[in-house]
N, C-alpha and C positions, 0 to 999 in steps of 0.2 A: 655406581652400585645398582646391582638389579632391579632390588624392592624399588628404587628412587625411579627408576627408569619405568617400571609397569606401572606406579601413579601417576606419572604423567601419562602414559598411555590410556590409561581407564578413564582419568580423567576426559582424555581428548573423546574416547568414547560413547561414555557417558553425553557429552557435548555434540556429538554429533548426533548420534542416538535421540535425541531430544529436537534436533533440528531437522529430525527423516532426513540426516543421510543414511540410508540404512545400509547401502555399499559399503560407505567407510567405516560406520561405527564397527562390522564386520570385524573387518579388517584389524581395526585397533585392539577390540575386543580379543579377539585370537595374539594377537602382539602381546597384548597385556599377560592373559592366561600363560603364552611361553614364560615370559620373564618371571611371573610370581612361582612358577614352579621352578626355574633355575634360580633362584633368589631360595627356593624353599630347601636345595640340597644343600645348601651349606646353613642353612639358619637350624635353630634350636628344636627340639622336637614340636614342642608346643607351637609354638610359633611358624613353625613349616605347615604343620597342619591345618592352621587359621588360613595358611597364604593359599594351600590345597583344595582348600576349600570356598575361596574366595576364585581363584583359576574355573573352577567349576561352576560358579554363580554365572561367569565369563560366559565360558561355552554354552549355557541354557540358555541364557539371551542372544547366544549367535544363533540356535538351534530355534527360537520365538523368530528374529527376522527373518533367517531366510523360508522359514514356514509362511509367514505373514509373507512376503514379495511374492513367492510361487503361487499363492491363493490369488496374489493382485493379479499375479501373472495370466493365472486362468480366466480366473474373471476379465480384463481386459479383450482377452482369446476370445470370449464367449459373446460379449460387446458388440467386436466387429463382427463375427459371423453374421449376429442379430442386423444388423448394420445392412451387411452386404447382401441380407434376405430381402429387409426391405426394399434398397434399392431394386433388388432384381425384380421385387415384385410391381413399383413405378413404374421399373422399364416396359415391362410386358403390358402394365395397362395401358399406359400409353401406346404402346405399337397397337394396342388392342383399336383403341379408340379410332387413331390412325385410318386405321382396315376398315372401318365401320362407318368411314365418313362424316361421323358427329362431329362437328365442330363446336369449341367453345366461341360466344360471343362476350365481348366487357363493352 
């Protein structure tokens, strides 16, 4: 049965969702969403529309993660540049020092 089929998916969702996997929760999430809307064309009006509606609660939380991963995404982006500034800027002082004949003594 459909319904039976998207609560366990939400379910698995949910579960992952909770444990950051946020790749999978994705994934099931959108799983889920399908099935309660093929579940909702043969169900009752009322009742299709609870499920239409719950499909949609779905997609907003697939629409929160991959907002939230692209923001990590950046941010991580943003990290290593910082990063790889630093370093460049080690590298050059040291060549500096290098050139200059300063030696460190310990």
């Amino acid at each position: 049965m459909p319904c039976e089929a998207a609560i366990d998916l939400a379910t698995n969702a949910v579960a992952a969702d909770v444990n950051g996997e946020a790749a999978r929760a994705v994934d099931l999430y959108l799983a889920a969403a399908d099935a309660l809307e093929t579940a909702a064309k043969s169900a009752a009006p009322g009742e299709a529309g609870e499920m239409r509606a719950k499909a949609a609660e779905y997609r907003a939380r697939v629409g929160v993660l991959k907002s939230t991963a692209q923001k990590d995404q950046m941010a991580a982006v943003a990290n290593g540049r910082a990063a790889a500034r630093l370093l460049d800027e080690a590298q050059c002082l040291v060549q500096g020092v290098g050139r200059s004949g300063f030696r460190v003594h310990g």
